[in-house]
C-alpha positions as CSV (number, residue, x, y, z in Angstrom):
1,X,-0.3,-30.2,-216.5
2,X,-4.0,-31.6,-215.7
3,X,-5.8,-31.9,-218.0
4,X,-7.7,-29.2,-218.9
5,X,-5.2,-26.7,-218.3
6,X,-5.0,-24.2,-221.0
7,X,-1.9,-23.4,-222.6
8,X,-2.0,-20.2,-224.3
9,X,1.4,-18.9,-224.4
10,X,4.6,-21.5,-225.5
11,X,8.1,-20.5,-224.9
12,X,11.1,-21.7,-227.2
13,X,14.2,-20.4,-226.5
14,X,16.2,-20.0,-229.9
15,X,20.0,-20.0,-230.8
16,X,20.4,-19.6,-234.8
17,X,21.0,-23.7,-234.6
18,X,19.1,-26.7,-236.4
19,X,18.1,-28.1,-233.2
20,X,16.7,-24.7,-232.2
21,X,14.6,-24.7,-235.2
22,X,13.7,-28.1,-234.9
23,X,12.2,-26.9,-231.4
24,X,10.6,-24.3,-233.1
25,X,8.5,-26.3,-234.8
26,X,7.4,-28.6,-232.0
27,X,6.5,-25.6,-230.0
28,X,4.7,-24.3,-233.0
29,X,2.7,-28.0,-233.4
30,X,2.0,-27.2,-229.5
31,X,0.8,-23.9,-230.0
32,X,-1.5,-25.1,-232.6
33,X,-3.1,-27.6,-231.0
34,X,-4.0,-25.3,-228.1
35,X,-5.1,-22.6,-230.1
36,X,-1.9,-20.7,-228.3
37,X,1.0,-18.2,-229.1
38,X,4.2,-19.1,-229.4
39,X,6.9,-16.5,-228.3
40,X,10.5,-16.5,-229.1
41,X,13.5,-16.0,-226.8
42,X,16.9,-15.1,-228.7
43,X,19.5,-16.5,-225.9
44,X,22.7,-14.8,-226.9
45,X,25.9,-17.1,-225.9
46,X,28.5,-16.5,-223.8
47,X,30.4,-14.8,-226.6
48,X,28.4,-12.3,-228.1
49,X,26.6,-11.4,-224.3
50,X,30.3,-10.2,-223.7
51,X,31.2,-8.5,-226.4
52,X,28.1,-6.4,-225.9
53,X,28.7,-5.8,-222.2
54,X,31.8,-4.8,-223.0
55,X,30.9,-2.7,-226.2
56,X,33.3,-4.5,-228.4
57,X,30.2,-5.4,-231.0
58,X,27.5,-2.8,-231.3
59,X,24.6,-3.4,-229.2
60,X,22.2,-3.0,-233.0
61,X,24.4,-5.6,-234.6
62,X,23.7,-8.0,-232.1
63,X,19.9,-6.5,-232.4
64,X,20.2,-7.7,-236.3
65,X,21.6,-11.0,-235.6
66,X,19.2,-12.0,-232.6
67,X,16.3,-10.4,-235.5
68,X,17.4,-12.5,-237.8
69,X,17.0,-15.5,-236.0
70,X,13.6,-14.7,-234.5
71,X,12.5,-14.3,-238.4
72,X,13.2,-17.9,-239.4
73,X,10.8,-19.2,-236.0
74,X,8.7,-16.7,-237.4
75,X,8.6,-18.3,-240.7
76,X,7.9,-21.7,-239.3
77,X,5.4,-20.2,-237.3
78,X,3.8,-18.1,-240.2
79,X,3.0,-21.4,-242.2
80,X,1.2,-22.9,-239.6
81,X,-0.8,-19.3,-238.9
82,X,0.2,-19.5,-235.6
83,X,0.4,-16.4,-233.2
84,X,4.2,-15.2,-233.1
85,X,5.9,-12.7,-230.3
86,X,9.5,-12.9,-229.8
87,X,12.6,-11.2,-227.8
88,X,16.1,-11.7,-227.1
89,X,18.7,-11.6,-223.5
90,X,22.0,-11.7,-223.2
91,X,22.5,-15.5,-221.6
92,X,25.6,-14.9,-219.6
93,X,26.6,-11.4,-217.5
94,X,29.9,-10.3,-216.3
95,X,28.5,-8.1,-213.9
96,X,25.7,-10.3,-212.7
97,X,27.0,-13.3,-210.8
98,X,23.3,-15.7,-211.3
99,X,23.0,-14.6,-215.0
100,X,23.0,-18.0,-217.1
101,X,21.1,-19.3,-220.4
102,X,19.1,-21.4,-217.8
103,X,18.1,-18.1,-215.1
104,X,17.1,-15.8,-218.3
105,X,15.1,-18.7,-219.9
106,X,13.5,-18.9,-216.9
107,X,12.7,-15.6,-215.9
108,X,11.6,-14.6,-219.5
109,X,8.7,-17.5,-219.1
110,X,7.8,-16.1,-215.8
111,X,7.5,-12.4,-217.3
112,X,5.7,-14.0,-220.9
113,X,3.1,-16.1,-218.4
114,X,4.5,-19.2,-220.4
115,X,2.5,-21.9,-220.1
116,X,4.5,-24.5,-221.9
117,X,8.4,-24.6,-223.0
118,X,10.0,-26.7,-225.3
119,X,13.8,-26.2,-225.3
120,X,16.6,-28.3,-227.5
121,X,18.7,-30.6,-225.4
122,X,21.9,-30.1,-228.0
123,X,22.5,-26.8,-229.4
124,X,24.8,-27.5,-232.7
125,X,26.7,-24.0,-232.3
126,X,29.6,-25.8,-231.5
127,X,31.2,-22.5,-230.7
128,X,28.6,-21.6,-227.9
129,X,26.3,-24.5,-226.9
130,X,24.3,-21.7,-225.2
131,X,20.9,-23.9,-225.0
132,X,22.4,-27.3,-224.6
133,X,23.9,-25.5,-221.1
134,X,20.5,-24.6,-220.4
135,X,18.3,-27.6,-220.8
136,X,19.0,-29.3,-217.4
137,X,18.7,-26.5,-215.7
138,X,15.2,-25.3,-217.1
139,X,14.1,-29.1,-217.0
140,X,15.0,-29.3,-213.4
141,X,13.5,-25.7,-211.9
142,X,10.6,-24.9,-214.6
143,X,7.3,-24.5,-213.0
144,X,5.6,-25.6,-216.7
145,X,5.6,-28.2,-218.1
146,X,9.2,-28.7,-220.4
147,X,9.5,-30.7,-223.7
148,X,12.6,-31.5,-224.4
149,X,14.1,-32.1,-227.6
């Protein structure tokens, strides 16, 4: 980024995991040293992005869970009186072959206008280490600029 680019929209992709929320709040320190937004993206894993394809969980529970975890970046973002969207995808298809954590990351910062990412290298949902999959991914093909951590 040169400098005087302005960043006015930061993307963090969240799981429900420490590290996410330790990514939260650098994206949130970002966001408030640009005078920006930061917006949320619920990735759901593997797991629960099948069990909603598939209707074995309800499509509103998930809703609740992915809410859930948008309320706690909300939080962090709240204390700092920092601007605060969020959303949620489903990070994995079964009837979409290119549908991954890293593709959905990326396409939700091109439909935000994202100016800025900051994603967690290690997700500690051992069950689903949705994010940690994505990292390389988003730090190799991201037009803007990525902090990982």
């Amino acid at each position: 980024m040169a400098t005087g680019d302005a960043v006015d929209t930061v993307l963090v992709p969240i799981d429900g995991s420490d590290e996410a929320e330790e990514a939260a709040e650098y994206a949130v320190a970002i966001a408030a040293r640009y005078d920006a937004e930061v917006h949320a993206l619920v990735v759901l894993g593997e797991e629960a992005s099948r069990a909603v394809e598939d209707g074995t969980i309800d499509a509103e529970a998930a809703a609740s869970e992915a809410q859930s975890m948008a309320d706690a970046a909300a939080a962090i973002a709240e204390r700092e009186a920092v601007p605060f969207t969020h959303s949620s995808a489903l990070g994995y298809s079964t009837t979409r072959k290119l549908v991954h954590p890293g593709s959905v990351i990326l396409d939700a910062a091109e439909q935000i206008d994202a100016d800025f990412l900051v994603i967690p290298r290690e997700s500690g949902v051992e069950a689903d280490d949705v994010l940690e999959k994505a990292a390389e991914y988003v730090l190799s093909y991201a037009s803007q600029p990525v902090l990982s951590v």
